[in-house]
C-alpha angles and dihedrals in degrees: 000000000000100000088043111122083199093049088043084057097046083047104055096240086109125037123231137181095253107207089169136005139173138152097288097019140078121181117176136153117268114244098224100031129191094227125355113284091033108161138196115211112190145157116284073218114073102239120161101232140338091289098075088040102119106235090238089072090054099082086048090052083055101051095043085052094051095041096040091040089046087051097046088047094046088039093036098047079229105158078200147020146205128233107194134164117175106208113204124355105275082060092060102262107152100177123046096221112092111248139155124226108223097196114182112212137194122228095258101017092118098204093149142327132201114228113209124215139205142238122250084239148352090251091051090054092045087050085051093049089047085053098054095043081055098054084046 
């Protein structure tokens, strides 16, 4: 896409700081990271979100995440590390162009920290459960 910041990077129009790259993978250091080493790991093909992502891609994805993550903890000194993709903006995707945020983390540092929730009930989770294997 023309108008794309990510296609701009993987095409050289924009410069980026490339931790990893191969055919169908970009991986680059996010300019306003939420801690230091944090990485975005996106398609070399520009897709909206992770479902228009071919399930072919999904096994490289994978491996980039295992083989960057295991370089930015390693680099980093992280004892952790997020692996985050915001799909659609009300989910907080910023940029259309699907991409996952690899953000090492340090036992304490208290950058975030997701609180979970509960159900009313057990029969109102199972309806719900029910809801969503009928929409598959």
């Amino acid at each position: 896409m023309s108008d794309c910041i990510f296609c701009k990077i993987i095409d050289g129009e924009i410069p980026c700081a490339k931790v990893y790259e191969d055919e169908d993978i970009l991986a680059f250091l996010d300019i306003a990271p939420i801690s230091k080493g944090h990485t975005l790991v996106i398609p070399t093909k520009h897709y909206n979100n992770l479902f228009e992502i071919p399930e072919e891609l999904g096994a490289k994805l994978i491996f980039a995440f295992k083989k960057v993550g295991q370089g930015i903890m390693k680099a980093t000194g992280a004892t952790g590390i997020n692996v985050v993709m915001n799909n659609f903006a009300s989910a907080g995707q910023v940029v259309p162009h699907a991409h996952w945020h690899l953000i090492p983390r340090i036992e304490g540092d208290n950058l975030f920290k997701i609180t979970q929730g509960k159900y009313d009930s057990n029969d109102e989770m199972q309806k719900l459960a029910d809801k969503i294997n009928k929409c598959l």
